[in-house]
BAVODREN-885109 format. One line per 2 residues: number of its first residue (from 0); their letters; for each residue x, y, z of C-alpha. Coordinates in Angstrom, 2 decimals. Each point is the difference from the previous one (the first is absolute). Layout:
NUM = A = X:Y:Z  ... .
This chain:
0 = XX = 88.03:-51.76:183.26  -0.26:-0.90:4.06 .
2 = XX = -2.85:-2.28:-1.06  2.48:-1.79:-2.16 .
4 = XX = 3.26:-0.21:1.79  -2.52:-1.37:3.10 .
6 = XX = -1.24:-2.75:-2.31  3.64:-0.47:-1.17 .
8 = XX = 1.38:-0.59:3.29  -3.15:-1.98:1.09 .
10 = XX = 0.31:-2.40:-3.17  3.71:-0.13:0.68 .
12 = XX = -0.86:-1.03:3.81  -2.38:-2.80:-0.97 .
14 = XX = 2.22:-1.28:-2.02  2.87:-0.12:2.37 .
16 = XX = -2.54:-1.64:2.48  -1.43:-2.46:-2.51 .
18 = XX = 4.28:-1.27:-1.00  0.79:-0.67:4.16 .
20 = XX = -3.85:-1.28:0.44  1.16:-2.90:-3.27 .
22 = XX = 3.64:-0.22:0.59  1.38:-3.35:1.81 .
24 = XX = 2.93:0.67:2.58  3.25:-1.10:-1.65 .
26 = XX = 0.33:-3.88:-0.71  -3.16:-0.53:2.01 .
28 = XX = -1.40:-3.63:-0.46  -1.64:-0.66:-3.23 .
30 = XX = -4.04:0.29:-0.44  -2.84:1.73:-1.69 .
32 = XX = 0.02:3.89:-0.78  -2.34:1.30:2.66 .
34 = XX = -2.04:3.03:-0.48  -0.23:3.51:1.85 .
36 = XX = -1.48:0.30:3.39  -1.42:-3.64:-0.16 .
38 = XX = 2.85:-2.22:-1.32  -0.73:-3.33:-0.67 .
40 = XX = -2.55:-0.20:2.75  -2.93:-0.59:-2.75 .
42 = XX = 2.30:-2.63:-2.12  0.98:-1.75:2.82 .
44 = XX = -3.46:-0.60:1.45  -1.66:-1.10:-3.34 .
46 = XX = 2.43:-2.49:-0.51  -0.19:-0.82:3.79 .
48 = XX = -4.18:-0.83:-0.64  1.28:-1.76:-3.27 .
50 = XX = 2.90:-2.04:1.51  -1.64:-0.88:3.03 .
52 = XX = 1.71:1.95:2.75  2.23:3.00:0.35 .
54 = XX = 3.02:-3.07:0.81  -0.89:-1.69:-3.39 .
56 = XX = 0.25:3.53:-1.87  3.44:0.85:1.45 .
58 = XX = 1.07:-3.59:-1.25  -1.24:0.75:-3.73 .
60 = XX = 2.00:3.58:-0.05  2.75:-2.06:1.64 .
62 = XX = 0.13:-2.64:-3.05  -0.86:2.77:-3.00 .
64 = XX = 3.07:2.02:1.16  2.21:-3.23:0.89 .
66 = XX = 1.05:1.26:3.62  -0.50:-0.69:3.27 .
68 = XX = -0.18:3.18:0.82  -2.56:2.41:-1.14 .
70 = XX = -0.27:3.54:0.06  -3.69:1.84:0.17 .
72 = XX = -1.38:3.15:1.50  -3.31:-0.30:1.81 .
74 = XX = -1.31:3.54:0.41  2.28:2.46:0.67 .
76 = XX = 2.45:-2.82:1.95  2.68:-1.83:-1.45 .
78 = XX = -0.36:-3.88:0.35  2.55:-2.86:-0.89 .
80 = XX = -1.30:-3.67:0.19  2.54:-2.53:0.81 .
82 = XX = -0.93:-3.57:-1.33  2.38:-3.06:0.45 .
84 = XX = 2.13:-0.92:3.07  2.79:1.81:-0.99 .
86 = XX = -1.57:3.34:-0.08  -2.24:-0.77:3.13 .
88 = XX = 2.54:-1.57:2.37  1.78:3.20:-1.04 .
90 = XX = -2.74:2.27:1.12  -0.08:-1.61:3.10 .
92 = XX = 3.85:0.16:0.73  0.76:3.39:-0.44 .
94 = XX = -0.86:2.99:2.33  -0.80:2.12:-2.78 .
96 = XX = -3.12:-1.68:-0.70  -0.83:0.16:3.60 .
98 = XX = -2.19:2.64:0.16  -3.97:0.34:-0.51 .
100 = XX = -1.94:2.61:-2.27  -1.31:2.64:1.44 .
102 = XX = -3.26:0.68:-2.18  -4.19:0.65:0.37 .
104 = XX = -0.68:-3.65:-0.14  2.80:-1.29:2.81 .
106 = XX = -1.22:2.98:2.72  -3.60:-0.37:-1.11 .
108 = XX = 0.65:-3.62:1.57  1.09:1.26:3.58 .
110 = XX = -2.33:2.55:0.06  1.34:2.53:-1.30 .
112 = XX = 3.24:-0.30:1.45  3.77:-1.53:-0.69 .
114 = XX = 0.00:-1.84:2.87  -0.15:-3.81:1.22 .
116 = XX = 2.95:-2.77:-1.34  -0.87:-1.13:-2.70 .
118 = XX = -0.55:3.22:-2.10  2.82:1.98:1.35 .
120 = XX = 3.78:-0.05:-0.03  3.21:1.23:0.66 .
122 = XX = 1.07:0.40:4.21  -4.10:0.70:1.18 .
124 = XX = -0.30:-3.49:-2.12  2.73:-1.50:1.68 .
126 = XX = -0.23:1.11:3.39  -3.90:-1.26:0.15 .
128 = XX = 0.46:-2.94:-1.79  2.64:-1.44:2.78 .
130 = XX = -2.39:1.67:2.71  -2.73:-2.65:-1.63 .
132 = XX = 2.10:-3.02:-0.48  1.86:0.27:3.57 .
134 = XX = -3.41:0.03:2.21  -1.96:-2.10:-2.13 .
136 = XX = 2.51:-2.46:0.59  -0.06:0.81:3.90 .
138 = XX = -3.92:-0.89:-0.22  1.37:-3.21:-1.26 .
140 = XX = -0.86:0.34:-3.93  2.36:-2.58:-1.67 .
142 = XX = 0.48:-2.35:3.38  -1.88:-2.14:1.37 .
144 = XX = -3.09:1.96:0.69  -0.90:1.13:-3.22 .
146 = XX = 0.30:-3.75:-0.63  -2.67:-0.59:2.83 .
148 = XX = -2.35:2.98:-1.31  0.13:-1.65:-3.34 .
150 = XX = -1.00:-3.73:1.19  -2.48:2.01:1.96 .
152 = XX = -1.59:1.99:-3.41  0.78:-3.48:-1.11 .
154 = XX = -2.74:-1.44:2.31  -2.33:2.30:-0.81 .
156 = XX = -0.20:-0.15:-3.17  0.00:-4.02:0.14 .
158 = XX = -3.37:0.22:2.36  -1.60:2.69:-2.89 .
160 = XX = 0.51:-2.96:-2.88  -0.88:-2.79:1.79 .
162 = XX = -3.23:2.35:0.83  -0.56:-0.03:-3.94 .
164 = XX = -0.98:-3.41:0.11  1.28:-0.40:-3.20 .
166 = XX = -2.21:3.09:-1.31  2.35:1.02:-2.96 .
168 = XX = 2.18:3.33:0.93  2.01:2.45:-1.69 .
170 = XX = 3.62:-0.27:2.28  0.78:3.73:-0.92 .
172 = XX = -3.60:1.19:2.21  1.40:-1.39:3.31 .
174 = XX = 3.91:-0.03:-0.26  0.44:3.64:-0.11 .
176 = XX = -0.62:0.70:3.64  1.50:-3.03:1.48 .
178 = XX = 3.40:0.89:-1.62  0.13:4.08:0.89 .
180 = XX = -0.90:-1.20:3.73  3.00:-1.07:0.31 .
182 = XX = 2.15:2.96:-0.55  -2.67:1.66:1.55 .
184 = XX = 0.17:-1.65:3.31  3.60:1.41:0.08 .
186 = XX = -0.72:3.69:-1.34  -3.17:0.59:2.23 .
188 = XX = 0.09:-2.75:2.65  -3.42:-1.26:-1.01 .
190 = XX = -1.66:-1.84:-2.68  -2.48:1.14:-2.69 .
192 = XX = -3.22:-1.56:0.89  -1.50:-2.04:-3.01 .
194 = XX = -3.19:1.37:0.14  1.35:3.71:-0.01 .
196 = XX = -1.95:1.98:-2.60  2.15:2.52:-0.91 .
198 = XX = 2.98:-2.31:-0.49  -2.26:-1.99:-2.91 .
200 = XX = -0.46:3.43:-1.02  3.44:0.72:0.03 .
202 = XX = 1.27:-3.09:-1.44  -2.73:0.38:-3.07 .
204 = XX = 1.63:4.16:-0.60  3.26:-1.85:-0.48 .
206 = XX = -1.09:-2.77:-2.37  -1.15:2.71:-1.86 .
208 = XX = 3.21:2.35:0.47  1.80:-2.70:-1.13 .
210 = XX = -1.50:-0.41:-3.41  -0.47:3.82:-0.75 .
212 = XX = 3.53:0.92:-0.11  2.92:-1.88:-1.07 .
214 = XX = 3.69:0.78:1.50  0.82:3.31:-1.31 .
216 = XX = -2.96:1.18:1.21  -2.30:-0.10:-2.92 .
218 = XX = -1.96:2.94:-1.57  0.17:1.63:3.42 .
220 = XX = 3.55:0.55:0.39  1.05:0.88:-3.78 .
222 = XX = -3.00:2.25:-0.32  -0.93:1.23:2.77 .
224 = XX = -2.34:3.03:-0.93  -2.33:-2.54:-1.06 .
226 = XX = -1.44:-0.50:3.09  -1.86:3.41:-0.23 .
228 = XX = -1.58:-1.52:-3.31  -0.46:-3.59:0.63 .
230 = XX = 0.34:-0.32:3.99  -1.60:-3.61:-0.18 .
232 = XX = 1.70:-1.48:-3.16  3.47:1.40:1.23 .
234 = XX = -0.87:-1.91:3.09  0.49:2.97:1.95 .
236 = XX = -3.46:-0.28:1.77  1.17:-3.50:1.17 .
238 = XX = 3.24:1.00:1.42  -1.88:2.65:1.85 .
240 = XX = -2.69:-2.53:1.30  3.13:-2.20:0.85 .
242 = XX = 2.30:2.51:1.60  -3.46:0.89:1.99 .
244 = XX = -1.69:-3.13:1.66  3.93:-1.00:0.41 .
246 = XX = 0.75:3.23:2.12  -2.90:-0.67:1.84 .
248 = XX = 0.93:-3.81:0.71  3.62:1.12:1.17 .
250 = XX = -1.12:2.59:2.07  -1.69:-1.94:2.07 .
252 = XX = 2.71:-1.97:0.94  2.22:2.42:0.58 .
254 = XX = -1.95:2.03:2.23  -0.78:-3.09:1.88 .
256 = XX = 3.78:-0.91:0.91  0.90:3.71:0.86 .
258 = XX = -2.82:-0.58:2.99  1.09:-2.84:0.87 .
260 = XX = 4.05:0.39:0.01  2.25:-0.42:2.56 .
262 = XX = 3.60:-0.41:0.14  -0.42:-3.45:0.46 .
264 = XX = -1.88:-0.95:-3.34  3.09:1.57:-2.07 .
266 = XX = 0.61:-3.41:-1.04  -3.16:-1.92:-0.54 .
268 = XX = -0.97:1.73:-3.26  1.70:2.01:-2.72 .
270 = XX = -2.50:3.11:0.26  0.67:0.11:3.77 .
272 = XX = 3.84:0.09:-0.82  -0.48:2.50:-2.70 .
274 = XX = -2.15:1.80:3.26  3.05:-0.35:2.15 .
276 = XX = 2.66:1.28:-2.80  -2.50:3.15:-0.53 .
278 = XX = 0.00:0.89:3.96  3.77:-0.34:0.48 .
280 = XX = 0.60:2.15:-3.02  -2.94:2.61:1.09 .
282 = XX = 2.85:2.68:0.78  1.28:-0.37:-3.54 .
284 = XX = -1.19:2.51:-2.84  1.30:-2.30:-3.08 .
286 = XX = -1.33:-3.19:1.39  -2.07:-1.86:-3.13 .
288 = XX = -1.82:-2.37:2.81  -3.54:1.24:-0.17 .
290 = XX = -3.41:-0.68:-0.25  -0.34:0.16:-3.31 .
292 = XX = 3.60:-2.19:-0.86  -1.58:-2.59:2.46 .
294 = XX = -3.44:0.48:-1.96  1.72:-1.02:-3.05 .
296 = XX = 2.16:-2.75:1.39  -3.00:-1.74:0.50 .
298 = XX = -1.23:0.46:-3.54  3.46:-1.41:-1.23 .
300 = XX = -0.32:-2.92:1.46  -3.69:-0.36:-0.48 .
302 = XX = 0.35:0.32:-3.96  3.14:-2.49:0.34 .
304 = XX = -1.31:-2.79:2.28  -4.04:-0.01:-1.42 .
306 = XX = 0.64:-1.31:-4.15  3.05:-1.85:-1.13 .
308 = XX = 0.45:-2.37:2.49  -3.79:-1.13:0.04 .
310 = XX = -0.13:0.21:-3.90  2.82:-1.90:-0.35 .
312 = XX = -1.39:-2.96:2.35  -3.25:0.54:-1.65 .
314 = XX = 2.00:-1.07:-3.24  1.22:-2.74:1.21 .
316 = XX = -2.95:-1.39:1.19  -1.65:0.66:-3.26 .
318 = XX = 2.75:-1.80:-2.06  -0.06:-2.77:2.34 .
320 = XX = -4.09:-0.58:-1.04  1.32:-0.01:-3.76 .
322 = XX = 3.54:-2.34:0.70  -1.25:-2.36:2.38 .
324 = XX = 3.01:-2.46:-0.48  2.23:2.77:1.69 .
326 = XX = -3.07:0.20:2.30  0.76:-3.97:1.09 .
328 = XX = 4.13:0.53:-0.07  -0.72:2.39:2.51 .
330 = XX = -2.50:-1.63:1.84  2.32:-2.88:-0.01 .
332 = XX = 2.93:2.35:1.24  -1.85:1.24:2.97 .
334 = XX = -1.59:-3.55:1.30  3.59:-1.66:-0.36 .
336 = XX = 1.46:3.12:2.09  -2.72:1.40:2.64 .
338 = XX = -2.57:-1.35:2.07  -3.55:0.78:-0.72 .
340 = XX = -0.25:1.93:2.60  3.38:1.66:0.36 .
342 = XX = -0.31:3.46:-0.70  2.46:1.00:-2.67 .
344 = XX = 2.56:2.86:-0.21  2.67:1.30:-1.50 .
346 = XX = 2.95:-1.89:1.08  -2.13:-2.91:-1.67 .
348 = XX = 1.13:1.31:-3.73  3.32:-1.96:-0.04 .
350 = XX = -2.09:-2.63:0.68  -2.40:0.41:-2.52 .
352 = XX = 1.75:0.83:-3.10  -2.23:-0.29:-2.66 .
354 = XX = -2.48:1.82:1.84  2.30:2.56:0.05 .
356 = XX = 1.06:0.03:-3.51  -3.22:-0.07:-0.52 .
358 = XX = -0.85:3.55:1.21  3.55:1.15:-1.78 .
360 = XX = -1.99:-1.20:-3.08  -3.11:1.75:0.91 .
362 = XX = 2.03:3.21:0.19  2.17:-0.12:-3.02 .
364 = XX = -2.92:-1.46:-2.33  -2.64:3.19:1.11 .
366 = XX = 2.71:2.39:0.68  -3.18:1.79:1.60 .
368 = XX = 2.12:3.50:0.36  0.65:-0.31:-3.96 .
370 = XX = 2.07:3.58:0.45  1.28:1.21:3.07 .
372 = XX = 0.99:3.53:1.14  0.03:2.77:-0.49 .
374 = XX = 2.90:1.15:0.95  2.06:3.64:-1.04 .
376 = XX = 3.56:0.27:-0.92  1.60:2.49:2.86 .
378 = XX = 2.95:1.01:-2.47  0.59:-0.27:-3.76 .
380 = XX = 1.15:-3.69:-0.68  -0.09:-2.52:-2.60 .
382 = XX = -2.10:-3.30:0.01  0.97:-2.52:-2.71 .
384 = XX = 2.84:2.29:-1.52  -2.94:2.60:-0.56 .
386 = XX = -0.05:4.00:1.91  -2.66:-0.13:2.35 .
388 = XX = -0.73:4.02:0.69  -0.25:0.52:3.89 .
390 = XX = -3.48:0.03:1.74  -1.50:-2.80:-3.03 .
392 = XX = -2.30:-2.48:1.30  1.19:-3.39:-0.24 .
394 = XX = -2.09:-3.10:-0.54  0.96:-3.86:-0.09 .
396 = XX = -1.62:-2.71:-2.07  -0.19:-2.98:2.28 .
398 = XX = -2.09:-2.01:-2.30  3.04:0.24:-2.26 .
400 = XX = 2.84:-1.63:2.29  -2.80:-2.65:1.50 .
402 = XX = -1.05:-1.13:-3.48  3.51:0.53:-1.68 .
404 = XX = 0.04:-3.26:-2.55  3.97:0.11:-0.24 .
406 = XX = 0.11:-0.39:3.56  -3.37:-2.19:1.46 .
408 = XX = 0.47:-2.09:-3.37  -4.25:-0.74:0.00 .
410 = XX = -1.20:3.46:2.15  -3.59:-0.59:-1.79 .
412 = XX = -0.36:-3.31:1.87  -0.59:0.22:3.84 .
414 = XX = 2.58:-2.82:0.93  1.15:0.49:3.79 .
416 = XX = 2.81:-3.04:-0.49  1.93:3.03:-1.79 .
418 = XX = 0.84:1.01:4.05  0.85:-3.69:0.82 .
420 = XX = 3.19:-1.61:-0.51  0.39:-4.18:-0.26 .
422 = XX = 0.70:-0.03:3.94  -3.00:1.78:0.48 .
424 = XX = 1.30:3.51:1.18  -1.06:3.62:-0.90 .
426 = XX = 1.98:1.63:-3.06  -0.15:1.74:-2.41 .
428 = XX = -1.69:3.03:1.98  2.80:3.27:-1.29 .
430 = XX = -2.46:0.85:-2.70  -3.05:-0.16:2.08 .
432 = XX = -0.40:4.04:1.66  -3.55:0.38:1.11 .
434 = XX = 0.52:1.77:2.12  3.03:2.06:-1.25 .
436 = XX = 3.68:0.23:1.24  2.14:2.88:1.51 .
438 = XX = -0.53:2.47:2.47  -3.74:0.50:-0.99 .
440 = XX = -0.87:-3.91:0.66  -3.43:-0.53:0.78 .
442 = XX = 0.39:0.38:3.93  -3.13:-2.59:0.45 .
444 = XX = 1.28:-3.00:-1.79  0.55:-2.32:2.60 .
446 = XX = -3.86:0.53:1.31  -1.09:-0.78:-3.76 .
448 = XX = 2.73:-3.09:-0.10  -1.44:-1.12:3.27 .
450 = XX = -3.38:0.59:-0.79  -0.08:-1.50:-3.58 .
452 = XX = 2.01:-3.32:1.60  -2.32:-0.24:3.00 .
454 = XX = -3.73:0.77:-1.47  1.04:-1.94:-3.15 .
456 = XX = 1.00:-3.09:2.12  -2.42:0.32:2.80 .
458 = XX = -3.26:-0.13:-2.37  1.60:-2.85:-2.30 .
460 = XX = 0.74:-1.84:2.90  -3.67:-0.27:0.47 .
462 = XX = -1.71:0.77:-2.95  0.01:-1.46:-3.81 .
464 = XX = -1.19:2.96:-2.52  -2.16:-0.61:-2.69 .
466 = XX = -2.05:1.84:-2.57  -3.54:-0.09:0.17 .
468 = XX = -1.95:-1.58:-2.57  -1.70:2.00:-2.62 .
470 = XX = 1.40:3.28:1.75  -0.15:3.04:-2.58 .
472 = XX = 2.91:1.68:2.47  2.89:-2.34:-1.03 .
474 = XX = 3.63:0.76:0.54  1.71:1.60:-2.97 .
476 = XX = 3.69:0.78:-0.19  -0.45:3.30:-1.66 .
478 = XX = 0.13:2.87:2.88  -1.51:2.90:0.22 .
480 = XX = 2.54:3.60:-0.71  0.80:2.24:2.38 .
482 = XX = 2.80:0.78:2.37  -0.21:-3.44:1.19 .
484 = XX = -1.43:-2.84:-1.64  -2.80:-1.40:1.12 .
486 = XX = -2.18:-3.39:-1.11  -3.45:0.03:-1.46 .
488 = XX = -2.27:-0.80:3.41  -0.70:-3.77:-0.21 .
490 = XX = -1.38:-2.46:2.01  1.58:-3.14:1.81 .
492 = XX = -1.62:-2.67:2.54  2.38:-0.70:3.11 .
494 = XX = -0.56:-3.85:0.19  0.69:-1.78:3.53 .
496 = X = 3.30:-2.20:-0.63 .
């Protein structure tokens, strides 16, 4: 009889467990019935390999249900999609979709830890974020001398292809490090040397990050217990490996500028700052400034200044080799406006406006962060006239607002005159959010403005780009999935103008 009521209360308990694991919150957005303990990680992914890319399988689910707004469970976690500019400039507006998850995949990235910008929120978010943006300004990032240390990158990387001697090159093999320099110069007060090992090394671990996972963390995040099965499918080995040869890298420098700081130096670098801000606030017990914040400062900005802004010059160098008539319009451009040897900058765009637009097209037409995120709702809320429980993940189609037909009119054709009016200014931009809007903008888009301007300018200005004959590596438009999009590698000769 105790046997039976046992089993009785046991079957009853499953059952209660299996109803709340199946039930969707109250009027949450609409989407496939997800199943206990995994939810629709396993659908979503096969029709992720099907469709091309997790971004492509949100917009099927998007069209099948007829909303913008999708509602899924990943895991154990809660996640809404938002697709169209509506429901994505919303997301970015309100403070309830402010926060960031706080789940195995998202501390697995800082080590471990909830620490950094970019991964954390609320007043540590806030008060670390300003601490960043404040002295890297001091060191001069957005003035003039982040405009000098990107002619000087600029240089550099002129000398390296005219050292090709028109050998054919794949642009996305020696961008990389010329780009993160830059913001490097101003984090660490010294530059990456080419020829350093361990940053090819490091560079290669996050090509490969990058196409493991996808932006709500992949496999990894929604099921985590998997790394104990499959540690090197999960891509939990390579996280480790990452999170590793990274530590390493950082440490170094970090050890190096507590040796060497003096009160003086508080201002020539933002880890000697961050040094200064730790000191003063030595005698405080709840002070966040430590080793280990400052540790994963530097792997913030690392992640954020070493892919999207190369990749996204990379494109445009690619799709110049393929349209060379907007190759000669803006060869044309920059010969009617600059000197051959005037070095260009950034003040130059309003001179060079199809150049610019240009770039705007390059952005909108590979929307290269196809979804952005992830972010977590802080309170319950609605998003699109739809409950949004508190503490659900949030994700945003970009791909959908930058190829939105009822509002580009052609999105499949890469056109930049759709960011040119008759008199030859810059419009038409509103729809165009690379790099997001709100309180979480990216804080590093005027280095990727500048650099994208400058690098793109500077090499046209002396080189033509051509394809080499009978190459088997040719551009193709298709990019590769992951949480950025990345080309195919392909090759490109550099030809003296």
């Amino acid at each position: 009889m105790i046997v039976l009521v046992l089993t009785s209360v046991l079957i009853i308990v499953f059952i209660y467990w299996l109803l709340q694991e199946l039930r969707r919150p109250p009027n949450y957005p609409p989407g496939p019935q997800w199943l206990p303990f995994i939810g629709n990680t396993p659908f979503v992914r096969k029709l992720a390999r099907a469709s091309g890319g997790q971004h492509l399988a949100f917009e099927a689910l998007s069209k099948q249900y007829n909303s913008p707004v999708v509602g899924l469970k990943l895991g154990r976690e809660y996640v809404v999609v938002a697709m169209q500019y509506p429901a994505v400039r919303e997301v970015h507006s309100k403070e309830e979709f402010d926060g960031r998850p706080d789940n195995f995949f998202l501390r697995l990235r800082t080590m471990g830890t909830r620490l950094g910008v970019t991964c954390t929120d609320g007043p540590f978010w806030a008060e670390h974020r300003n601490f960043v943006v404040r002295h890297l300004r001091q060191a001069g990032y957005g003035r003039q001398p982040m405009q000098l240390q990107i002619q000087n990158e600029l240089n550099e990387l002129i000398g390296i292809i005219r050292d090709l001697d028109g050998e054919p090159v794949w642009p996305g093999s020696i961008l990389p490090t010329s780009v993160i320099n830059v913001l490097w110069t101003f984090t660490t007060g010294s530059r990456i040397a080419r020829d350093d090992q361990r940053l090819a090394r490091l560079l290669k671990l996050l090509q490969d990050r990058s196409k493991a996972f996808d932006m709500s963390g992949g496999v990894l995040s929604q099921l985590p217990w998997l790394r104990h099965i499959a540690p090197e499918w999960t891509g939990y080995n390579l996280l480790k490996r990452f999170n590793q040869e990274l530590h390493e890298f950082f440490m170094i420098i970090v050890k190096k500028h507590h040796q060497e700081y003096h009160d003086d130096k508080c201002s020539d670098d933002l880890i000697f700052a961050f040094i200064k801000e730790m000191k003063d606030r030595k005698d405080d017990p709840s002070s966040t400034f430590t080793n280990i914040q400052l540790t994963m400062i530097i792997l913030d900005i690392f992640i954020a200044g070493s892919q999207t802004t190369s990749i996204t010059i990379d494109l445009a160098f690619m799709i110049l080799t393929i349209k060379t008539n907007i190759q000669k319009k803006i060869h044309a451009e920059i010969d009617e406006c600059l000197y051959q040897d005037e070095m260009p900058q950034q003040n130059d765009r309003t001179s060079l406006p199809y150049t610019e637009a240009f770039l705007l097209e390059v952005q909108r037409f590979f929307h290269i962060v196809p979804v952005s995120g992830p972010r977590r709702t802080l309170s319950d809320c609605t998003l699109g006239g739809y409950q949004i429980p508190k503490n659900t993940t949030i994700l945003m189609g970009l791909r959908t607002v930058h190829m939105d037909p009822e509002h580009w009119g052609d999105p499949e054709n890469f056109r930049p005159e759709r960011f040119l009016s008759p008199d030859g200014k810059i419009v038409n931009t509103e729809r165009l959010i690379p790099f997001g809007l709100g309180r979480r903008r990216c804080l590093g888009e005027s280095l990727a403005r500048a650099c994208m301007f400058t690098f793109l300018v500077g090499i046209l200005q002396k080189f033509r780009l051509r394809q080499p004959p009978n190459c088997s590596e040719t551009p193709n438009l298709k990019l590769l999935p992951g949480i950025t999009l990345s080309p195919k590698p392909y090759k490109v000769i550099f030809e003296p103008r």
